[in-house]
C-alpha positions as CSV (number, residue, x, y, z in Angstrom):
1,X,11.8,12.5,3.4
2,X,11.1,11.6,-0.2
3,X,9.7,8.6,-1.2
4,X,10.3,9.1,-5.1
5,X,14.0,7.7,-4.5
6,X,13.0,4.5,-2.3
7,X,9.8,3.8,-4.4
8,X,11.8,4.1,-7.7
9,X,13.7,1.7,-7.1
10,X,11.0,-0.6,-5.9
11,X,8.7,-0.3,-8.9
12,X,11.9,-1.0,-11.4
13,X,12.8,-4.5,-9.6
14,X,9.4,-5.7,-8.4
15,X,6.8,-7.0,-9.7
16,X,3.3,-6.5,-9.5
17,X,2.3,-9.3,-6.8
18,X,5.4,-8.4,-5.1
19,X,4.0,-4.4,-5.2
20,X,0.7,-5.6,-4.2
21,X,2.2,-7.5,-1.4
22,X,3.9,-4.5,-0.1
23,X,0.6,-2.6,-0.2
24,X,-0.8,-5.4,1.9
25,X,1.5,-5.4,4.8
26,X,1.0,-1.7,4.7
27,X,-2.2,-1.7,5.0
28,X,-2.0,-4.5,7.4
29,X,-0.1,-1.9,9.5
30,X,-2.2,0.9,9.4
31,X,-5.3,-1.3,10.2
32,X,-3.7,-2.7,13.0
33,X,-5.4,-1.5,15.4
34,X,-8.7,-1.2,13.6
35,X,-8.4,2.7,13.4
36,X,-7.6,4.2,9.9
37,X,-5.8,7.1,11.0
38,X,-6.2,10.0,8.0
39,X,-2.3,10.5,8.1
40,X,-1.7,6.5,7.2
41,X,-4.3,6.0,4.4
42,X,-2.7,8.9,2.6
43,X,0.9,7.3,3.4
44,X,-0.1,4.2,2.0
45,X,-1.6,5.9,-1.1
46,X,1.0,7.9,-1.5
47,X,3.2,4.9,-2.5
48,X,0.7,2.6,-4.0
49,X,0.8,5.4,-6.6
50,X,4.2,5.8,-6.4
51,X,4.3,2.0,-7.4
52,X,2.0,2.7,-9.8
53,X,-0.6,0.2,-8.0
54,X,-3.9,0.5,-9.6
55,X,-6.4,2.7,-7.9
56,X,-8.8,-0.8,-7.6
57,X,-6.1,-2.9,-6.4
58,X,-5.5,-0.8,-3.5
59,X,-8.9,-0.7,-2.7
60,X,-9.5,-4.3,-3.7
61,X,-6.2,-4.9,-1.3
62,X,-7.6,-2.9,1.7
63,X,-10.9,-4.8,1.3
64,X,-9.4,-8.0,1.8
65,X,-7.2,-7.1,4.8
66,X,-9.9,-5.6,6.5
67,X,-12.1,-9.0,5.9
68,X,-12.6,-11.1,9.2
69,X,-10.6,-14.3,9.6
Protein backbone atom coordinates (compact mmCIF):
# COMPACT_ATOMS: atom_id res chain seq x y z
CA UNK A 1 0.00 0.00 0.00
CA UNK A 2 1.39 3.52 -0.48
CA UNK A 3 1.75 5.82 2.13
CA UNK A 4 2.69 8.87 -0.16
CA UNK A 5 -1.19 9.39 -0.75
CA UNK A 6 -2.32 9.05 3.17
CA UNK A 7 0.83 11.02 4.36
CA UNK A 8 0.27 13.75 1.78
CA UNK A 9 -2.50 14.64 2.91
CA UNK A 10 -1.43 14.63 6.51
CA UNK A 11 1.62 16.82 6.15
CA UNK A 12 -0.63 19.57 4.14
CA UNK A 13 -3.35 19.94 7.00
CA UNK A 14 -1.35 19.28 10.17
CA UNK A 15 0.91 20.84 11.88
CA UNK A 16 4.05 20.14 13.29
CA UNK A 17 2.94 19.24 17.05
CA UNK A 18 0.05 17.49 15.53
CA UNK A 19 2.87 15.47 13.22
CA UNK A 20 4.93 14.98 16.12
CA UNK A 21 1.97 13.66 18.00
CA UNK A 22 1.32 11.10 15.41
CA UNK A 23 4.92 9.96 15.63
CA UNK A 24 4.41 9.51 19.25
CA UNK A 25 1.49 7.26 19.34
CA UNK A 26 3.36 5.38 16.77
CA UNK A 27 6.03 4.91 18.43
CA UNK A 28 4.02 4.28 21.43
CA UNK A 29 2.66 1.29 19.42
CA UNK A 30 5.67 -0.20 18.29
CA UNK A 31 7.18 -0.01 21.83
CA UNK A 32 4.41 -1.57 23.32
CA UNK A 33 5.54 -4.42 24.17
CA UNK A 34 9.07 -3.24 24.84
CA UNK A 35 10.44 -5.03 21.67
CA UNK A 36 11.46 -2.79 18.70
CA UNK A 37 10.70 -5.11 16.07
CA UNK A 38 13.12 -4.06 12.81
CA UNK A 39 9.92 -4.15 10.49
CA UNK A 40 8.16 -1.22 12.85
CA UNK A 41 11.06 1.22 13.43
CA UNK A 42 11.37 1.38 9.66
CA UNK A 43 7.41 1.85 9.38
CA UNK A 44 7.48 4.52 11.70
CA UNK A 45 10.42 6.15 9.81
CA UNK A 46 9.14 5.68 6.83
CA UNK A 47 6.37 8.27 7.63
CA UNK A 48 8.12 10.50 9.97
CA UNK A 49 9.93 11.31 6.71
CA UNK A 50 7.03 11.17 4.83
CA UNK A 51 5.82 14.03 7.19
CA UNK A 52 8.80 15.58 6.86
CA UNK A 53 9.56 15.06 10.85
CA UNK A 54 12.99 16.06 11.51
CA UNK A 55 15.51 13.26 11.79
CA UNK A 56 16.11 14.63 15.83
CA UNK A 57 12.54 14.90 16.60
CA UNK A 58 11.95 11.41 15.86
CA UNK A 59 14.68 10.37 17.86
CA UNK A 60 14.08 13.04 20.49
CA UNK A 61 10.29 11.52 20.24
CA UNK A 62 11.33 7.89 20.67
CA UNK A 63 13.55 8.88 23.61
CA UNK A 64 10.84 10.28 25.53
CA UNK A 65 8.31 7.40 24.99
CA UNK A 66 10.67 4.93 25.83
CA UNK A 67 11.48 7.08 29.32
CA UNK A 68 9.99 5.31 32.48
CA UNK A 69 6.92 6.79 34.18
Amino acid sequence: ASLQSFTRMLHERLTVSEKHRIVEMMWRVALADDHLDKHEDHLVRKIAQLLYVSHSDLIRIRNDVRKPG
